[in-house]
matplotlib code that plots the C-alpha trace (Angstrom):
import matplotlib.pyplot as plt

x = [0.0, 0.9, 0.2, -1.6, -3.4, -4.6, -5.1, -3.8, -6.5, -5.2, -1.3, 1.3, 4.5, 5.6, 5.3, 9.2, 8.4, 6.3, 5.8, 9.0, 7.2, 4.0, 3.5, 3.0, -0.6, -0.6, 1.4, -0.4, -3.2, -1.3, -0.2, -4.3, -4.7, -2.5, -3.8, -7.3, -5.8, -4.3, -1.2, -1.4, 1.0, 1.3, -0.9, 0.7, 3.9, 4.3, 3.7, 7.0, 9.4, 7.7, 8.8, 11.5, 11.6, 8.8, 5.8, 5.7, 6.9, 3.9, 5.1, 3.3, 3.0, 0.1, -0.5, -2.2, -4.5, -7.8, -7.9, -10.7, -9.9, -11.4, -11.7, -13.3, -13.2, -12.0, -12.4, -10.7, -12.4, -11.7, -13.9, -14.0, -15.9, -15.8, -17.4, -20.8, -21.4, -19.3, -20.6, -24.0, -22.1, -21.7, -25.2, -27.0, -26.5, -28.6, -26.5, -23.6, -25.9, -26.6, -23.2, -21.8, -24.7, -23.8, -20.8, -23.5, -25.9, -27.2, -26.9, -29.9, -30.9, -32.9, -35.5, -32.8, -31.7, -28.7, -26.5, -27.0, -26.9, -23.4, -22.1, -21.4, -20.2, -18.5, -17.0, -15.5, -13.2, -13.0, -10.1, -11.6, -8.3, -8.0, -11.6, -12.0, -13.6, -12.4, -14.4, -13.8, -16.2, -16.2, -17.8, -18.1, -18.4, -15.8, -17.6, -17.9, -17.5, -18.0, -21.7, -19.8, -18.8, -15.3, -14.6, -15.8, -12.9, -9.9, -7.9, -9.3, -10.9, -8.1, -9.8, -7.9, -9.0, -7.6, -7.2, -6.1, -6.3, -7.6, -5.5, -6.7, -4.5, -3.8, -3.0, -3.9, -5.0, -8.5, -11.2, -14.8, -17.7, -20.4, -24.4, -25.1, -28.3, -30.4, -33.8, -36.7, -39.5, -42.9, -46.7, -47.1, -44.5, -42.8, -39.3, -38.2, -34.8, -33.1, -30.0, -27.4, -25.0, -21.7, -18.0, -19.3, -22.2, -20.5, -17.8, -20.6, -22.7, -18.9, -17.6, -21.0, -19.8, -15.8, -16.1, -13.2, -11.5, -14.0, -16.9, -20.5, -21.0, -24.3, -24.8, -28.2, -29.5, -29.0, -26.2, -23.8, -20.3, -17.3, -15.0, -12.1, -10.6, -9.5, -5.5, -3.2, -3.6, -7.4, -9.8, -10.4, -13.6, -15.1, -17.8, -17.8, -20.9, -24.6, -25.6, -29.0, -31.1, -34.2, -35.1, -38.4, -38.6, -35.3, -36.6, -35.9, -33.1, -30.7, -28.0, -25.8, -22.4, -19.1, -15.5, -13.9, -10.3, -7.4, -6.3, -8.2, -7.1, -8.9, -10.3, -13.2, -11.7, -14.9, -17.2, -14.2, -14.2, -18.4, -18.0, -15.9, -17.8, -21.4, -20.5, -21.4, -24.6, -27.3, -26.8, -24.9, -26.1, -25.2, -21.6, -21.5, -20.8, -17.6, -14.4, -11.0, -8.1, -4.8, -2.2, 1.6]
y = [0.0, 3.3, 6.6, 9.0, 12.6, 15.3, 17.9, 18.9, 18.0, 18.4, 18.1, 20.4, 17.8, 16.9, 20.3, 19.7, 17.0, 19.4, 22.5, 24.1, 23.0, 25.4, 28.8, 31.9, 31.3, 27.8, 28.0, 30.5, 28.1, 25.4, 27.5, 27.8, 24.3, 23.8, 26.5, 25.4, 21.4, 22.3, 20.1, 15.8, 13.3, 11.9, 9.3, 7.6, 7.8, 3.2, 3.4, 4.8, 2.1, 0.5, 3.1, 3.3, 6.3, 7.7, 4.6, 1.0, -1.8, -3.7, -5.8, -3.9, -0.8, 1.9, 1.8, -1.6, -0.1, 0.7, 4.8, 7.8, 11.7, 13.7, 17.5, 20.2, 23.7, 24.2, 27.0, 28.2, 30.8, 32.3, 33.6, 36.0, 35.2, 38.6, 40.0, 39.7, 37.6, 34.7, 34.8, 33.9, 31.1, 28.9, 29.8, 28.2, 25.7, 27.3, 30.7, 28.4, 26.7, 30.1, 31.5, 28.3, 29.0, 32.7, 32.1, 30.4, 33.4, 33.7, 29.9, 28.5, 24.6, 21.9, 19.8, 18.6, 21.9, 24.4, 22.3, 19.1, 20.3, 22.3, 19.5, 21.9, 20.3, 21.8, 20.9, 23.6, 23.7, 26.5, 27.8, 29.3, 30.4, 32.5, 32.9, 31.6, 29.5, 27.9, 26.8, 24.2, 24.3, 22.5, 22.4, 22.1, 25.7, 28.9, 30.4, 34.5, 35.5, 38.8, 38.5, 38.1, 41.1, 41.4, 42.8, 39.1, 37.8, 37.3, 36.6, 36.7, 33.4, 31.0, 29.3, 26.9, 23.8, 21.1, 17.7, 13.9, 11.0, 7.9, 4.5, 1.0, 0.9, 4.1, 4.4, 8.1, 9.8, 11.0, 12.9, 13.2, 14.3, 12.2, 12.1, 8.6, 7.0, 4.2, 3.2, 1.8, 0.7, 1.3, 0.2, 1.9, 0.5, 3.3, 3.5, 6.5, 7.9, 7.8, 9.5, 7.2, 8.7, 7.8, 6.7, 3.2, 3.6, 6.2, 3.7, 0.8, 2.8, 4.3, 0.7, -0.6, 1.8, 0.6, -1.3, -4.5, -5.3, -7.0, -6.4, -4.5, -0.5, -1.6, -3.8, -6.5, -3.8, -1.2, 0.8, 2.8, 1.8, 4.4, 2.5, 2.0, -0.5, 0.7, 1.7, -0.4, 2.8, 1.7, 4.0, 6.6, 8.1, 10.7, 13.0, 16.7, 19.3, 18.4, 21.0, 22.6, 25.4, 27.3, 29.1, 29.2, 25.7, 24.4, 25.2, 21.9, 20.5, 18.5, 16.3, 14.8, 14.5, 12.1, 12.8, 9.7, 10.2, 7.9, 6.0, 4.2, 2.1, 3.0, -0.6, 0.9, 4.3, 5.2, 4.3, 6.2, 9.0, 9.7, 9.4, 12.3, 14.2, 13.9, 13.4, 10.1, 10.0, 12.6, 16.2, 17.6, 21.1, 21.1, 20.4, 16.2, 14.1, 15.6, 13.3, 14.9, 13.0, 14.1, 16.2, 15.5]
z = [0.0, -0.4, 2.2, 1.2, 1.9, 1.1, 4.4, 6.8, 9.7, 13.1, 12.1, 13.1, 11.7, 8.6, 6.9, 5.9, 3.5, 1.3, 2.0, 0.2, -3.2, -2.2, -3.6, -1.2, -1.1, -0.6, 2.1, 3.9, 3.6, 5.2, 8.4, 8.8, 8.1, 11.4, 13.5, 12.8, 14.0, 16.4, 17.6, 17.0, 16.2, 12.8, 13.2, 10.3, 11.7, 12.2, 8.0, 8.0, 8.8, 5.5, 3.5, 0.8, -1.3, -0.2, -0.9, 0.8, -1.3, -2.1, -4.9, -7.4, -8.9, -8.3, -12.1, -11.6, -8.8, -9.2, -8.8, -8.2, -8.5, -5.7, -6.5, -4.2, -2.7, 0.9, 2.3, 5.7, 8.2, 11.5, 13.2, 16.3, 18.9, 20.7, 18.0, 18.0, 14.8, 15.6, 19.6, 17.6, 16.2, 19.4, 20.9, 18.0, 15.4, 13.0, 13.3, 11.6, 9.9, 7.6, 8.2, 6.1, 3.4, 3.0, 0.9, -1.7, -2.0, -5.8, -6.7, -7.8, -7.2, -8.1, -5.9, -4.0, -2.3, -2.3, 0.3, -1.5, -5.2, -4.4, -2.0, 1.3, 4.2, 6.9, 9.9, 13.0, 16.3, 19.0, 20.5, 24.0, 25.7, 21.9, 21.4, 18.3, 15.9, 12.7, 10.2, 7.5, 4.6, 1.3, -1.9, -5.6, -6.4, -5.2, -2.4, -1.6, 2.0, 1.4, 3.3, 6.5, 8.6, 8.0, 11.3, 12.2, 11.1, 13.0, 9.7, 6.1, 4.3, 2.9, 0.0, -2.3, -4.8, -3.4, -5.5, -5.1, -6.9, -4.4, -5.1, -3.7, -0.6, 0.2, 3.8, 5.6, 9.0, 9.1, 11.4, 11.2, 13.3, 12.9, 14.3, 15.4, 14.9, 14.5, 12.8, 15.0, 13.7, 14.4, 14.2, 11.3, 9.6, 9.1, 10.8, 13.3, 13.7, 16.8, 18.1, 19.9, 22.6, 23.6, 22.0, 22.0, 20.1, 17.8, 17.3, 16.4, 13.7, 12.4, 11.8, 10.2, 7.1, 7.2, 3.8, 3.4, 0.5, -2.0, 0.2, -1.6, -1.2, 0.2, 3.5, 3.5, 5.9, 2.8, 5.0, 2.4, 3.2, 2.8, 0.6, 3.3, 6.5, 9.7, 9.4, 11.4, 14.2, 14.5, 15.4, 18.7, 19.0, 21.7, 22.3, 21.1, 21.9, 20.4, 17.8, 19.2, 18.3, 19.8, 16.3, 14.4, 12.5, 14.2, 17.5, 19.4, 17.5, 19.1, 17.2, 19.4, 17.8, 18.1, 16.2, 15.4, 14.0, 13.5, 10.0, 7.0, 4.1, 0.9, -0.8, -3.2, -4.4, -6.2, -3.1, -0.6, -2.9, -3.1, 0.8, 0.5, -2.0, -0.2, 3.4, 5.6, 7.7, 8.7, 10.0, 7.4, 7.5, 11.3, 10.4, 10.5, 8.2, 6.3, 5.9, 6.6, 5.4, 6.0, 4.1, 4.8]

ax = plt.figure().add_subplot(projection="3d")
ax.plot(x, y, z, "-o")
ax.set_aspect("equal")
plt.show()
């Protein structure tokens, strides 16, 4: 297998290897990348006693893989929470919710709605000692943050294409914030959603989408799986804050929320790489469901 990458999600090493070959701009992008990550070891780093000249020897050559090319938009915002915009941010999820959508103002859609039609997902961490908030959000379009107050921002919007061709085997570090639930059914016969708490039962609906080598994009149950194993680092999964709002048609919504991180090994690039595109799970415009792999 080979490792593999493409952001720089919670990582503060390894800029070394690469970051001499990025322009000014890119690697402007990359110091936000870090402070929005904030300080981790590579979690990668046992891959690298298998490497020789950068890639594992596996025998055979990546041009008999089976590959998929992911491109998107990321986009990179910091936010001040002393400023009365982003203090909106944390005390409802539909503040973020909109504050996300701004930068799509002027698209039109079809029946499937503005978020879905131009793939945003978006996922955020707060600083609290700094007071701030950094927001990841990406999509198939260039955004325009213009509609936020720019007094709002503790540093202006890094926004960059970002693109990666998926191999069979790829090995990389990951993070994602996820909403568990399950389906019960009821007398009708119509099934309800319910939200599961905890790191166990984040891990359990998490690892019901891991996909193994040969094995269908679809489980009997009809579960979509993600086109990739658990790394040789395995998995760590913990709680983060539920997403919950008190406003008009949102008012009583409560997501609870896990982040499971760690690595993956890509076995269906084409089923890895429309996990990345449309997100895993439910609650995407509540900032679940978006895939980070990581850039070295």
């Amino acid at each position: 297998m080979r490792v593999a990458g493409f952001l720089a999600e919670r990582s503060r090493a390894g800029a070394g290897d690469w970051e001499g070959f990025l322009d000014a701009q890119s690697k402007r992008v990359f110091e936000l990348w870090k402070a929005a990550c904030g300080e981790q070891d590579r979690p990668w780093k046992s891959q690298e006693g298998a490497l020789k000249g950068g890639r594992p020897e596996t025998g055979r050559s990546s041009a008999g893989l089976r590959g998929r090319n992911f491109t998107a938009c990321h986009s990179i915002l910091v936010l001040d929470l002393e400023h009365s915009h982003g203090a909106q941010l944390l005390l409802d999820a539909r503040n973020l919710s909109r504050t996300v959508m701004s930068g799509f103002t002027g698209w039109s859609h079809g029946h499937r709605g503005l978020r879905s039609s131009l793939q945003v997902l978006s996922d955020w961490t707060v600083d609290l000692d700094a007071n701030l908030l950094r927001l990841v959000v990406q999509s198939r379009v260039a955004p325009d943050w213009t509609n936020i107050p720019r007094r709002a921002l503790a540093e202006g919007p890094a926004v960059r294409t970002v693109s990666h061709r998926f191999v069979e085997g790829d090995v990389f570090a990951f993070r994602t914030v996820i909403q568990p639930v399950s389906h019960v059914s009821q007398p009708s016969g119509r099934g309800r959603r319910v939200s599961r708490k905890g790191p166990e039962a984040a891990r359990e609906w998490f690892t019901k989408r891991l996909q193994g080598p040969d094995e269908p994009r679809h489980d009997l149950r009809g579960i979509v799986r993600i086109g990739a194993q658990p790394g040789s680092d395995g998995l760590s999964v913990r709680s983060v804050p539920a997403a919950t709002s008190t406003q008009g048609s949102c008012k009583g919504l409560h997501i609870d929320r896990a982040e499971v991180s760690g690595t993956l090994e890509v076995t269906d690039p084409a089923a890895f790489v429309t996990a990345l595109t449309h997100g895993i799970g439910h609650g995407r415009s509540y900032s679940c469901g978006l895939l980070l792999p990581q850039l070295f």
